[in-house]
Backbone as JSON, one array per atom type, in Angstrom:
{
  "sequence": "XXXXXXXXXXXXXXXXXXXXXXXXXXXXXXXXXXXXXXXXXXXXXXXXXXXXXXXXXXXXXXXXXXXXXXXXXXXXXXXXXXXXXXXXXXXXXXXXXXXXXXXXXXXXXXXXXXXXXXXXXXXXXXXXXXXXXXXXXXXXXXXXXXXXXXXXXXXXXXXXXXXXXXXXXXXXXXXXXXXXXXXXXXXXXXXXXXXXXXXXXXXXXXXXXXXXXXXXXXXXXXXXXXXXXXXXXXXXXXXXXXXXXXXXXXXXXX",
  "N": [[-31.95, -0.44, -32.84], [-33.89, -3.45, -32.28], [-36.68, -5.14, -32.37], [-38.12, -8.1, -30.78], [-40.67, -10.08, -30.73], [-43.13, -8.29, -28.53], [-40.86, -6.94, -27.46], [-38.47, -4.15, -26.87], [-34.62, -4.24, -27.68], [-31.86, -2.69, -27.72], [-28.42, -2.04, -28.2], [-25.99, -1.06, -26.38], [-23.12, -0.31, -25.08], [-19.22, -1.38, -24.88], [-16.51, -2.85, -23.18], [-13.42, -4.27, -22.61], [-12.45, -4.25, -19.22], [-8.88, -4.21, -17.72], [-6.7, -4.97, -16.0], [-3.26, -4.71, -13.94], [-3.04, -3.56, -11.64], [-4.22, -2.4, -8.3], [-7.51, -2.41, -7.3], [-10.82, -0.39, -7.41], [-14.05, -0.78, -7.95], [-15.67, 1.57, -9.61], [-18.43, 4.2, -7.67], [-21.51, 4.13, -9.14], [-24.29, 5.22, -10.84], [-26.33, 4.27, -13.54], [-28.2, 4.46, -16.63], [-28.98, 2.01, -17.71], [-28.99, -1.36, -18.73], [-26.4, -3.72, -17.5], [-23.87, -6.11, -17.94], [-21.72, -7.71, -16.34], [-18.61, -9.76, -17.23], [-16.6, -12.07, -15.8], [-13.13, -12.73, -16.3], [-10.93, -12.95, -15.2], [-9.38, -13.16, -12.1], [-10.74, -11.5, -9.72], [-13.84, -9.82, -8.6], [-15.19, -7.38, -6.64], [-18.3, -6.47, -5.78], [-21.52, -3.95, -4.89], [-24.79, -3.92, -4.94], [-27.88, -2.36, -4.28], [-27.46, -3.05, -1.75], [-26.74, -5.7, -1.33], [-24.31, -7.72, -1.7], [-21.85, -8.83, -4.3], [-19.52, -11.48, -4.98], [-17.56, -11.57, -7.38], [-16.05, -14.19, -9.04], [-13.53, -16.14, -11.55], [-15.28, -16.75, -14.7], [-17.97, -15.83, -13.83], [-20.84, -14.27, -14.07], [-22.81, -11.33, -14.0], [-25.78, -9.54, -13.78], [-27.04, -6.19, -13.88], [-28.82, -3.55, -12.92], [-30.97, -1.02, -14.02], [-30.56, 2.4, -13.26], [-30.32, 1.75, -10.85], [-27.49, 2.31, -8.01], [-24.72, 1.05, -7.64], [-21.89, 0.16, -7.05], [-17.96, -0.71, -5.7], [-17.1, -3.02, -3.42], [-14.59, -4.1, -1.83], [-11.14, -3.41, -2.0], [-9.47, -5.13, -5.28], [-6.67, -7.24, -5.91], [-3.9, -7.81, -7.37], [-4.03, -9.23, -11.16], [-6.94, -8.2, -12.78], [-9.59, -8.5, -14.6], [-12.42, -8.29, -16.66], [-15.41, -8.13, -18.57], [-17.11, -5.53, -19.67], [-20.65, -4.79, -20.34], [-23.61, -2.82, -21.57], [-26.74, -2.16, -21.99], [-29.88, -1.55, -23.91], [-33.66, -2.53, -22.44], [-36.99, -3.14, -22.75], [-38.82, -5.15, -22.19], [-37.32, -6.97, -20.01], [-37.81, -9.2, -18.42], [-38.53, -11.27, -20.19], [-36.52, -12.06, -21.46], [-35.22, -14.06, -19.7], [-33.2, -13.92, -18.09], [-30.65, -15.1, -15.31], [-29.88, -13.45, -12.37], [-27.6, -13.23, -11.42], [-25.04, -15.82, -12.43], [-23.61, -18.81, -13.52], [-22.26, -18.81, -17.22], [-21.57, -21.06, -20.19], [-18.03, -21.06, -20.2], [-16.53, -21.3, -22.77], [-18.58, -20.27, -25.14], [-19.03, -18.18, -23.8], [-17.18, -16.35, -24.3], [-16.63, -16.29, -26.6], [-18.61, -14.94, -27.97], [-18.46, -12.53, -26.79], [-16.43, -11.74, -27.58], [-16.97, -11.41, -30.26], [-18.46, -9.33, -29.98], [-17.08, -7.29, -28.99], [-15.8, -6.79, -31.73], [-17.96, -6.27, -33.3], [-19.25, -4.14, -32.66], [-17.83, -2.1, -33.7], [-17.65, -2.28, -36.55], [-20.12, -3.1, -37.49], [-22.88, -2.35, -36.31], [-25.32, -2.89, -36.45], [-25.8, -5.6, -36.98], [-24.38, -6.42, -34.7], [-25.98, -5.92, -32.53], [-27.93, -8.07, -33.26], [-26.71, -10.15, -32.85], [-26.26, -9.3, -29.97], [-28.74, -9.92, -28.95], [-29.15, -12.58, -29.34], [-27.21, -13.71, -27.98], [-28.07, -12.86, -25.01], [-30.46, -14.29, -24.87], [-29.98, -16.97, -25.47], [-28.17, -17.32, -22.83], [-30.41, -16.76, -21.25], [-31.35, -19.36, -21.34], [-29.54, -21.11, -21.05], [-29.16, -21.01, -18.51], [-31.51, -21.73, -17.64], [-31.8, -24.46, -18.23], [-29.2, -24.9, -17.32], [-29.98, -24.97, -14.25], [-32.27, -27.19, -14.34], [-30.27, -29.49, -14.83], [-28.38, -29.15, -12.69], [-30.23, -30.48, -10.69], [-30.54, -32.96, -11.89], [-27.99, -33.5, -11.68], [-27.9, -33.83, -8.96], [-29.75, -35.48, -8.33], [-28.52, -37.4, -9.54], [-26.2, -38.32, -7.96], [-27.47, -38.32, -5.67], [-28.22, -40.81, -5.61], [-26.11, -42.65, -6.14], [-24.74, -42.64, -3.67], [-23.78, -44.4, -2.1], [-21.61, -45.25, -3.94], [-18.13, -44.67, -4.25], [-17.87, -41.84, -5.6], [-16.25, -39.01, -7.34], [-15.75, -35.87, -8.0], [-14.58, -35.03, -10.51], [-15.38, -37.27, -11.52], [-18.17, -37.03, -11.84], [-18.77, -34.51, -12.77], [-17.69, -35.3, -15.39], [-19.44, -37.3, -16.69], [-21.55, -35.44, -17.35], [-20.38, -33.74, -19.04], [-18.99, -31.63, -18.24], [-16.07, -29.47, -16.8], [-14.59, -30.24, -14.09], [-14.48, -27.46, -12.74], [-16.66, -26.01, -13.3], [-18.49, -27.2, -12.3], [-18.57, -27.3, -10.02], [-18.4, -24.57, -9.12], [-21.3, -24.11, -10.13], [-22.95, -25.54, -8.37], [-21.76, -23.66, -6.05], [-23.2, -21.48, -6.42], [-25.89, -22.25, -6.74], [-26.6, -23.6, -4.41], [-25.08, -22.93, -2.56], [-22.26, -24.3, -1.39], [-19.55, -26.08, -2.4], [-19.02, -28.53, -5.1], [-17.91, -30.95, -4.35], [-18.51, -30.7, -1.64], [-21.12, -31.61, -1.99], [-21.18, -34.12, -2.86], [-19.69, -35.95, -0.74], [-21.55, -34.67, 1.91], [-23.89, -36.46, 0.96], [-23.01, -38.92, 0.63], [-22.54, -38.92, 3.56], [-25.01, -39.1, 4.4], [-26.1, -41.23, 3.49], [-24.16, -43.5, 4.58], [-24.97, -43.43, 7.31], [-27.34, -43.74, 7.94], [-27.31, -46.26, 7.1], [-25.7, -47.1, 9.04], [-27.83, -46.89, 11.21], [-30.15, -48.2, 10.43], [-29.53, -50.61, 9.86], [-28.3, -54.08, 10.82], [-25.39, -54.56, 10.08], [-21.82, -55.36, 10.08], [-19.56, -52.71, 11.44], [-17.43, -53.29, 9.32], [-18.74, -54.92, 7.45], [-20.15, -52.69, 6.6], [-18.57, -50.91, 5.35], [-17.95, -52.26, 3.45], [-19.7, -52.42, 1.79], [-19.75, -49.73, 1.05], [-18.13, -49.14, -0.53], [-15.28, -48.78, 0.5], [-12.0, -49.49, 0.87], [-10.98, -50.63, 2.93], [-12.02, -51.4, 6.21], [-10.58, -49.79, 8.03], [-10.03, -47.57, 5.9], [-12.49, -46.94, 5.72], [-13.29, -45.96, 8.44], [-11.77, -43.72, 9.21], [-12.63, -41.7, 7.34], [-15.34, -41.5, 8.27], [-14.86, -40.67, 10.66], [-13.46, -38.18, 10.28], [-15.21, -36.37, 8.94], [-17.42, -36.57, 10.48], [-16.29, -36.36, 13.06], [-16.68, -38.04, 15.2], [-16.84, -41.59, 15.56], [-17.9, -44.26, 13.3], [-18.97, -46.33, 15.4], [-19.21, -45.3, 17.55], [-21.22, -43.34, 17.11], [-23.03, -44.93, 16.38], [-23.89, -46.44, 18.61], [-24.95, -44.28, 19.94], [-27.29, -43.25, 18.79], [-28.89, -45.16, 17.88], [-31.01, -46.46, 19.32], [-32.55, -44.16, 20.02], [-33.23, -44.0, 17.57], [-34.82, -46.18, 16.75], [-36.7, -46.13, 18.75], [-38.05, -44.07, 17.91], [-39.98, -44.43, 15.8]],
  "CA": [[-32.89, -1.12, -31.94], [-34.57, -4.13, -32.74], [-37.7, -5.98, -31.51], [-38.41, -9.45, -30.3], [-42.14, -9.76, -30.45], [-42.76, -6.84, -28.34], [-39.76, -6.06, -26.49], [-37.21, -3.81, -27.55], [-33.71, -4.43, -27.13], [-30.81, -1.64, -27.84], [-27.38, -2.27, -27.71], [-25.08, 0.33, -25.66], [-21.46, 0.03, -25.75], [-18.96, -2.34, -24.41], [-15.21, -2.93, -23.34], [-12.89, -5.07, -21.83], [-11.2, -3.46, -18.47], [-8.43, -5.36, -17.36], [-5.69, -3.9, -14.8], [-2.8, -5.41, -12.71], [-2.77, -2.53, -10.42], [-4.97, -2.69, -6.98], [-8.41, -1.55, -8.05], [-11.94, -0.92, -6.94], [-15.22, -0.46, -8.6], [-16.26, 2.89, -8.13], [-20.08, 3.77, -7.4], [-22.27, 4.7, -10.32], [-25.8, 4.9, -11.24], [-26.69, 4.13, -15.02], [-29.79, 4.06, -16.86], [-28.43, 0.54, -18.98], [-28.75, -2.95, -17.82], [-25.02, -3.68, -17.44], [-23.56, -7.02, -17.67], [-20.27, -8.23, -16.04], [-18.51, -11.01, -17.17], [-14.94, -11.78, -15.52], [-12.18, -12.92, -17.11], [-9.58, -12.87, -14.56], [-9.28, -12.07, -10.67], [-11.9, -11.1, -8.51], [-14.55, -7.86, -8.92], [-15.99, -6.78, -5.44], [-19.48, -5.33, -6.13], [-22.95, -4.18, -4.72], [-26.08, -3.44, -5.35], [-29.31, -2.43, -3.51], [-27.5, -3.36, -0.23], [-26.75, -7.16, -1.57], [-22.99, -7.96, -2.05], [-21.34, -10.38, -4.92], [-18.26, -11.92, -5.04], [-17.56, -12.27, -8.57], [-14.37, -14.92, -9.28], [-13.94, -16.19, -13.13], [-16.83, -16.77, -15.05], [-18.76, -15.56, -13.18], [-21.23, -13.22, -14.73], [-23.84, -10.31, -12.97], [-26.57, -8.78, -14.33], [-26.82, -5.16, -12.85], [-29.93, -2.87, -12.96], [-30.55, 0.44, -14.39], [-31.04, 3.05, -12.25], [-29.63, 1.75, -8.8], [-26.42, 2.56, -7.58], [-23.66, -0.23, -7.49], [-20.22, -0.16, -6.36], [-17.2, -2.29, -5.61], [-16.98, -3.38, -1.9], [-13.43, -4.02, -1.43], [-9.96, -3.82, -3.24], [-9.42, -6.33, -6.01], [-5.2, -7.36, -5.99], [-3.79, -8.79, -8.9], [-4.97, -9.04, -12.12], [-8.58, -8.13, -12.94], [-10.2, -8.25, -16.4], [-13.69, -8.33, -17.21], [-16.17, -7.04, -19.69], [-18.82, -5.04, -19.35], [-21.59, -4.47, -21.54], [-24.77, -2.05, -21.77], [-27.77, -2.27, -23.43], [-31.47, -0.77, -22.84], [-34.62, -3.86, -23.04], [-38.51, -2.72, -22.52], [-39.06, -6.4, -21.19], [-36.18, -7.93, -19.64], [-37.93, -10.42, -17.75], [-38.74, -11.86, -21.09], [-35.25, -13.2, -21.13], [-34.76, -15.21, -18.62], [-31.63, -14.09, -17.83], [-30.9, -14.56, -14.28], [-29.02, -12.04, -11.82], [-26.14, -14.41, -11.21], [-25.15, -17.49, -13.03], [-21.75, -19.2, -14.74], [-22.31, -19.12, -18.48], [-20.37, -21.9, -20.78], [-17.01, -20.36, -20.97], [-16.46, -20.93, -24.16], [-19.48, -19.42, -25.65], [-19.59, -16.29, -23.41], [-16.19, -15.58, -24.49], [-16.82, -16.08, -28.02], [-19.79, -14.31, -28.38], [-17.93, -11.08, -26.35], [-15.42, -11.08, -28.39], [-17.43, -11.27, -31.01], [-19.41, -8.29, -29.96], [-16.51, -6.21, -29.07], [-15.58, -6.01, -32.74], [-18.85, -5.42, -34.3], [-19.68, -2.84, -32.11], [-17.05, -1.32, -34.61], [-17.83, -3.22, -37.54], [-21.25, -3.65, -37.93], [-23.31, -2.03, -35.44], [-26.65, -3.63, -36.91], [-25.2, -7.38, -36.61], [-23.95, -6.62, -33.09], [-27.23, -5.78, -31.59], [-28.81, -9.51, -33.52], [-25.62, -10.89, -31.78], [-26.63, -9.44, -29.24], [-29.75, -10.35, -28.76], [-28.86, -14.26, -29.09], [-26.57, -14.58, -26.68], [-29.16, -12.9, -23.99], [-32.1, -15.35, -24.76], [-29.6, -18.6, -25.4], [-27.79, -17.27, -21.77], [-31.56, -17.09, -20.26], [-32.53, -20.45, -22.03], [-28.99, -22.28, -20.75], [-29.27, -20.93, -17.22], [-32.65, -22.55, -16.63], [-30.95, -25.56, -18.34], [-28.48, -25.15, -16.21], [-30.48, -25.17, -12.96], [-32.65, -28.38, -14.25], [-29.57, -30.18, -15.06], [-28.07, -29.69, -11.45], [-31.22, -31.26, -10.14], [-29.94, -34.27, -12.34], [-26.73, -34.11, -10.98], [-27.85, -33.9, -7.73], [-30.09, -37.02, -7.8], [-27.77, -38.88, -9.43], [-25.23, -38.0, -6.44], [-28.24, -38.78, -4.05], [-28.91, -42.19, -6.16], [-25.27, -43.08, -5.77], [-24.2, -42.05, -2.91], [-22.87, -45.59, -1.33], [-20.39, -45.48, -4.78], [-16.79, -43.09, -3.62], [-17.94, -41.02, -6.46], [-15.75, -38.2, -7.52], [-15.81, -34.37, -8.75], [-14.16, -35.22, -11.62], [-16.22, -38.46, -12.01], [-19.57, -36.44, -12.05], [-18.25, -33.59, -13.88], [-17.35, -35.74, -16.73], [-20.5, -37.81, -16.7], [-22.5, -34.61, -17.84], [-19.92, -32.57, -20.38], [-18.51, -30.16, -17.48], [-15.16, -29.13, -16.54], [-15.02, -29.85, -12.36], [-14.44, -26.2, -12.11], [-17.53, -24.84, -13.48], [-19.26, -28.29, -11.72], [-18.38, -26.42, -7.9], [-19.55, -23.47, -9.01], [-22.61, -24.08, -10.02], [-23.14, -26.06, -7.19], [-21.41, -23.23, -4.96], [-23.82, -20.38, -6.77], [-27.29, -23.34, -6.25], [-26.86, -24.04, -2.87], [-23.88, -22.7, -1.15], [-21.3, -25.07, -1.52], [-19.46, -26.97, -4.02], [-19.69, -29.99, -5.7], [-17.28, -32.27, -3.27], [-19.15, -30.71, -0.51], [-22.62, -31.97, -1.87], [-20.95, -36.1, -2.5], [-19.33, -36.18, 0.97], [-22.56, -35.16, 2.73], [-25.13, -37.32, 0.68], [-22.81, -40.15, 1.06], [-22.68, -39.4, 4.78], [-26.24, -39.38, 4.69], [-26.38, -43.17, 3.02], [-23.74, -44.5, 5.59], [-25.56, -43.46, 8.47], [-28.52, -44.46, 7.12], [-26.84, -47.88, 7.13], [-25.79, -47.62, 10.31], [-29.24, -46.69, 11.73], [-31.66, -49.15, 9.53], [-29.1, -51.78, 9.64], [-27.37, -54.83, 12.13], [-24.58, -55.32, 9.82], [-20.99, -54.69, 11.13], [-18.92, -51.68, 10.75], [-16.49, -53.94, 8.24], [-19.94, -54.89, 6.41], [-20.91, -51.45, 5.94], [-17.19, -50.11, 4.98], [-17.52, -52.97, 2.22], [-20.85, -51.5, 1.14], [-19.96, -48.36, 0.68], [-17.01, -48.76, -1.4], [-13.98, -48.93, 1.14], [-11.09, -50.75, 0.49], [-10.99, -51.52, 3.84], [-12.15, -50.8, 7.69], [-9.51, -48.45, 8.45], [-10.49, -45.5, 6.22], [-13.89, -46.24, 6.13], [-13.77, -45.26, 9.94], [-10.96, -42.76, 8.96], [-13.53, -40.58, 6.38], [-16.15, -40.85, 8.7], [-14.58, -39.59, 11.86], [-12.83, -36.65, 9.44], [-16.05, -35.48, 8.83], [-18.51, -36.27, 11.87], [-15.72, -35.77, 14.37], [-16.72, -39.7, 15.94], [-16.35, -42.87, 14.79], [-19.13, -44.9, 13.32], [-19.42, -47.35, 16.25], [-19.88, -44.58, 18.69], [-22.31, -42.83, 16.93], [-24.66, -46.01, 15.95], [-24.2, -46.37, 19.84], [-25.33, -42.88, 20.64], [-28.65, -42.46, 18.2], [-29.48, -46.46, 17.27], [-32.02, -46.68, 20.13], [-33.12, -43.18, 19.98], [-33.89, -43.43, 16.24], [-35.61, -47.08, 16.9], [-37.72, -45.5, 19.51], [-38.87, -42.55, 17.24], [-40.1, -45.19, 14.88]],
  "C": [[-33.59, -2.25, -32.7], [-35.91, -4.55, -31.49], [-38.07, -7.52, -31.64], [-39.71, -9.73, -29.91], [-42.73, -8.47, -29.79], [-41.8, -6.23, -27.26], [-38.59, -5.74, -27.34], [-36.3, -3.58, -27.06], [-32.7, -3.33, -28.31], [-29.46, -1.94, -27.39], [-27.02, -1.21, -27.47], [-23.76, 0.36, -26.06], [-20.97, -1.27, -24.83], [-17.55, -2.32, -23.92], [-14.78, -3.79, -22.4], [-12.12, -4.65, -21.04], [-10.42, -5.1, -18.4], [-6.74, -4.57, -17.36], [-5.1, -5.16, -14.39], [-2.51, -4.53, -11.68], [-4.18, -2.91, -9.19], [-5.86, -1.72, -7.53], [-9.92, -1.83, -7.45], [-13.26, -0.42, -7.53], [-15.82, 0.81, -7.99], [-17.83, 3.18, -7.92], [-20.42, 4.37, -8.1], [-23.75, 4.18, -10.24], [-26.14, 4.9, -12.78], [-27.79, 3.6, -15.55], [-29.88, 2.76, -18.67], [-28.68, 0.02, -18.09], [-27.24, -3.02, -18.3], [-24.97, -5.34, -17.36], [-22.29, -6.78, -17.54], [-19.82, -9.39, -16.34], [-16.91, -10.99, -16.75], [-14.36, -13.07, -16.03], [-11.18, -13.71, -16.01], [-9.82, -12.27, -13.21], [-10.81, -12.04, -10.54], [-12.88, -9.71, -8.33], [-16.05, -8.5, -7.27], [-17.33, -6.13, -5.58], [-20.96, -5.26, -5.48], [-23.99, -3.33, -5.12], [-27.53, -3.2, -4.81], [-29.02, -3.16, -2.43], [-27.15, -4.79, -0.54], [-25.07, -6.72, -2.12], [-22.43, -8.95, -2.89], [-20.24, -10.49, -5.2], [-18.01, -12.11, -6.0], [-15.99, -13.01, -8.81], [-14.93, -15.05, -11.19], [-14.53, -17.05, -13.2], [-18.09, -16.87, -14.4], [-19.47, -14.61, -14.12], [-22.6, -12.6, -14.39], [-24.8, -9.68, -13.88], [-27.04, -7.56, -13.31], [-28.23, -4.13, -14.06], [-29.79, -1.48, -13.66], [-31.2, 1.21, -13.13], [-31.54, 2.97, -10.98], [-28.62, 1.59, -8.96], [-25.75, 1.35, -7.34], [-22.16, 0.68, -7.71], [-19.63, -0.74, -6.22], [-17.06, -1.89, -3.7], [-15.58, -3.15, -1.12], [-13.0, -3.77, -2.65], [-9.91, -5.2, -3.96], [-7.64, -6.31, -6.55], [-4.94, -8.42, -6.76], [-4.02, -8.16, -10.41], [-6.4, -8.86, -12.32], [-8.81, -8.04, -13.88], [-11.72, -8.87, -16.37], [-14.5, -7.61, -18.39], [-16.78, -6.57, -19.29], [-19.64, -4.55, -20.5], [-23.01, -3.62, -21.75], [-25.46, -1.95, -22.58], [-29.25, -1.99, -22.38], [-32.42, -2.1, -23.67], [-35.73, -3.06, -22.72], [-38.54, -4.38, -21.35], [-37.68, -7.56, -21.1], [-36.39, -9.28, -18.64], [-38.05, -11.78, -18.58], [-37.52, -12.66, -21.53], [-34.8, -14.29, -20.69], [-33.76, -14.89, -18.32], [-31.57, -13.87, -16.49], [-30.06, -13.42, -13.21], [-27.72, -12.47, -11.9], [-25.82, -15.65, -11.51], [-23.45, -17.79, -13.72], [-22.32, -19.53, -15.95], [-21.3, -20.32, -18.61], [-19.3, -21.05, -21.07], [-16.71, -20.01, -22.07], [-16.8, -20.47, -24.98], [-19.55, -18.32, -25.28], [-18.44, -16.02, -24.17], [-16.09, -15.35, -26.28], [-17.7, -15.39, -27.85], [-19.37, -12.67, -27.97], [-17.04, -11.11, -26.82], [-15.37, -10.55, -29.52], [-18.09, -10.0, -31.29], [-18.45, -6.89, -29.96], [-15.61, -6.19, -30.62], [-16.61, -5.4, -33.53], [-19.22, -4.36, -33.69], [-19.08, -1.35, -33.04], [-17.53, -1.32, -35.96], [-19.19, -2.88, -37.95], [-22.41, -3.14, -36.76], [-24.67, -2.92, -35.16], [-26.7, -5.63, -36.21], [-24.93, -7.43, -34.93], [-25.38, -6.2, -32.1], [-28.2, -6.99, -31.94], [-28.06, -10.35, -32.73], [-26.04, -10.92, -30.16], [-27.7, -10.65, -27.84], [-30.02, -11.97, -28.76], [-28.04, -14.55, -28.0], [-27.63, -13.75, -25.6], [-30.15, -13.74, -24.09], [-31.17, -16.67, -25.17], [-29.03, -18.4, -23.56], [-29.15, -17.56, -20.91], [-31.98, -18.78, -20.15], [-31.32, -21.35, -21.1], [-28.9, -21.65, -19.03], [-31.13, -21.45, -16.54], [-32.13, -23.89, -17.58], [-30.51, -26.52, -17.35], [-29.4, -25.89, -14.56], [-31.41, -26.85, -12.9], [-31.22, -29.49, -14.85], [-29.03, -30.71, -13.71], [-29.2, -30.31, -10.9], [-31.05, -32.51, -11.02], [-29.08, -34.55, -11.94], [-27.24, -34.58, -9.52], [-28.27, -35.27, -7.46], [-29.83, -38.02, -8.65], [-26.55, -39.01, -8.38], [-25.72, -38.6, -5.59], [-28.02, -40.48, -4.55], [-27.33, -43.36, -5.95], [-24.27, -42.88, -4.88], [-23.2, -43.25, -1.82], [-21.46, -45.71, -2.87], [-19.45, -43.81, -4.05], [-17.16, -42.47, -5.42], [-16.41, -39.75, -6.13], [-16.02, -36.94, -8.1], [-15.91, -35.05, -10.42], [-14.88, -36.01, -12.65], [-17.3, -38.01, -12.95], [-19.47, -34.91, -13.16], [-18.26, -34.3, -15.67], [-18.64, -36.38, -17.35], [-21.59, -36.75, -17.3], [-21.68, -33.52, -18.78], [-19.72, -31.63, -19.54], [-17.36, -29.91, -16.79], [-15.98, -29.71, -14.94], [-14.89, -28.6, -11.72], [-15.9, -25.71, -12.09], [-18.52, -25.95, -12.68], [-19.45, -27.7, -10.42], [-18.34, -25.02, -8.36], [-20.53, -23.31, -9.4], [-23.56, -24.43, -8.97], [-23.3, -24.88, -5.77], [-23.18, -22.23, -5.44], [-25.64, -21.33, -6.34], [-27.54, -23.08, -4.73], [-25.65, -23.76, -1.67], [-22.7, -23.33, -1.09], [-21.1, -26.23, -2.68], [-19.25, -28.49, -4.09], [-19.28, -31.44, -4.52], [-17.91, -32.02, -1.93], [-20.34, -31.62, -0.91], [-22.22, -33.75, -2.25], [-20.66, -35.98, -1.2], [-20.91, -35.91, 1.81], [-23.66, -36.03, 2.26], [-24.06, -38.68, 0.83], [-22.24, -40.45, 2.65], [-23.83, -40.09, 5.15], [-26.68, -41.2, 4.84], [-25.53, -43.76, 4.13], [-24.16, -44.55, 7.11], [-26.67, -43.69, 8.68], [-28.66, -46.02, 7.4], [-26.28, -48.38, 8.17], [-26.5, -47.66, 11.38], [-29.85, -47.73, 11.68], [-30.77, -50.23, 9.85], [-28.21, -53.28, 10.81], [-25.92, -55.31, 11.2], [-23.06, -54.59, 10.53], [-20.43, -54.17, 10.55], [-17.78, -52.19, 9.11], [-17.48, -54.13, 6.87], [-20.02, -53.33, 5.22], [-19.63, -51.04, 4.93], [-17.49, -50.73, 3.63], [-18.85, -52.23, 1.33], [-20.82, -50.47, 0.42], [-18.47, -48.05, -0.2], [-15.73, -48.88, -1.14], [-13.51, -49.99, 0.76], [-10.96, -51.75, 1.84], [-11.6, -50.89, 5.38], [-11.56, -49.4, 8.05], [-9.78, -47.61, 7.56], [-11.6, -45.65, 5.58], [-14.06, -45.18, 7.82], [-12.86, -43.52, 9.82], [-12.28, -41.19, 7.98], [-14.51, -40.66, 7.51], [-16.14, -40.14, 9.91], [-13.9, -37.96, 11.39], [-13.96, -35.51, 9.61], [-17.24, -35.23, 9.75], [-17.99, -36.01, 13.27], [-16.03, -36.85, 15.42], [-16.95, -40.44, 15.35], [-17.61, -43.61, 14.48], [-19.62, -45.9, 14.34], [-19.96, -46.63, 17.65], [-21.05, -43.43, 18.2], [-23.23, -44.01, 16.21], [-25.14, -46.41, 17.56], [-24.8, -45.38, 20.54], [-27.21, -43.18, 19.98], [-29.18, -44.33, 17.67], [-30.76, -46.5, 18.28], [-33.01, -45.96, 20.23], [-33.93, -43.4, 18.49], [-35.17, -44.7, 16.22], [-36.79, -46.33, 16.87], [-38.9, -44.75, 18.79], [-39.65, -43.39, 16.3], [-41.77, -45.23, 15.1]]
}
């Protein structure tokens, strides 16, 4: 056991499942904080009546002493870790319930752990204890970073931005970019450009008298045709019949 000013943290034990047979979490109560981190495939699980979908890297923080279970079957491959350890003050962490670590680091650091656990028992509970308070420290990071992404998304929302674009622009794979996004706010990253740069072109066809060809050029189109093309995809009518529907109305409201 060690202590961290005054909270004491205990490492438990650890291992890596990881099945290709059809498999489902069965229901247990344990008096550890449990972490999940997946690897591979899909882990069904709940907790106190709340359900989480875990895909890869994904990674759960699970309670002591309440009951969790897996929901459904998980087909395929599945591999995850899991890990147990007892804290006094675990709020002191920061670590939050649900978050995507940096791949690369969780997986080093658990791989790391599942040998000293052999090795070195002493070292694997300081190990520990760093990757829980750098995981707390880069998941509120995390969360003020997407509020950078976001309003630079909002800030350029007349440029055809891309995933990939914005991904790269901040040091992040576009995978783990749409799920942070999905795990924030519900949906991922290409969902949150497409509607803020609906927002700006309707915006521009509200506030503005210029003509649909204008705007198309505004906003990045190569040409007329799939400016009107993207925005009937996604509003289901064409920009000339919806500046005709709400231009007078929105005046009015003015």
């Amino acid at each position: 056991m060690i202590k961290i000013k005054d909270m004491q943290l205990e490492y438990g034990n650890m291992g890596l499942f990881d099945s290709d047979k059809a498999w489902v979490h069965p229901t247990v109560t344990v008096n550890t904080y449990e972490i999940i981190y997946v690897v591979e495939g899909q882990v069904h699980i709940r907790e106190a009546g709340k359900n989480y979908d875990l895909v890869k890297g994904d990674m759960l923080l699970l309670e002591p002493g309440i009951e969790h279970g897996g929901t459904q079957t998980s087909y395929g491959r599945t591999s995850f870790y899991w890990l147990h350890y007892h804290c006094t003050k675990q709020e002191a962490l920061g670590l939050p319930k649900h978050f995507v670590p940096d791949e690369v680091s969780a997986l080093r650091v658990l791989n790391e752990l599942m040998h000293l656990q052999q090795a070195n028992p002493v070292v694997a509970e300081l190990t520990l204890a760093r990757f829980l308070l750098e995981a707390g420290r880069e998941a509120e990071y995390g969360n003020k970073r997407l509020a950078e992404i976001t309003a630079y998304i909002r800030a350029n929302s007349r440029e055809a931005l891309s995933v990939v674009d914005v991904a790269s622009r901040y040091g992040y794979s576009p995978d783990h970019l749409s799920r942070m996004f999905k795990k924030e706010f519900g949906y991922d990253a290409k969902t949150a450009i497409v509607k803020n740069r609906l927002d700006y072109i309707e915006s521009r066809l509200l506030n503005s008298e210029y003509s649909i060809k204008e705007i198309a050029a505004q906003c990045g189109f190569e040409d007329e045709n799939a400016f009107v093309k993207f925005f009937k995809y996604h509003t289901k009518t064409t920009p000339t019949l919806f500046r005709n529907k709400f231009f007078h109305v929105h005046l009015n409201s003015k």
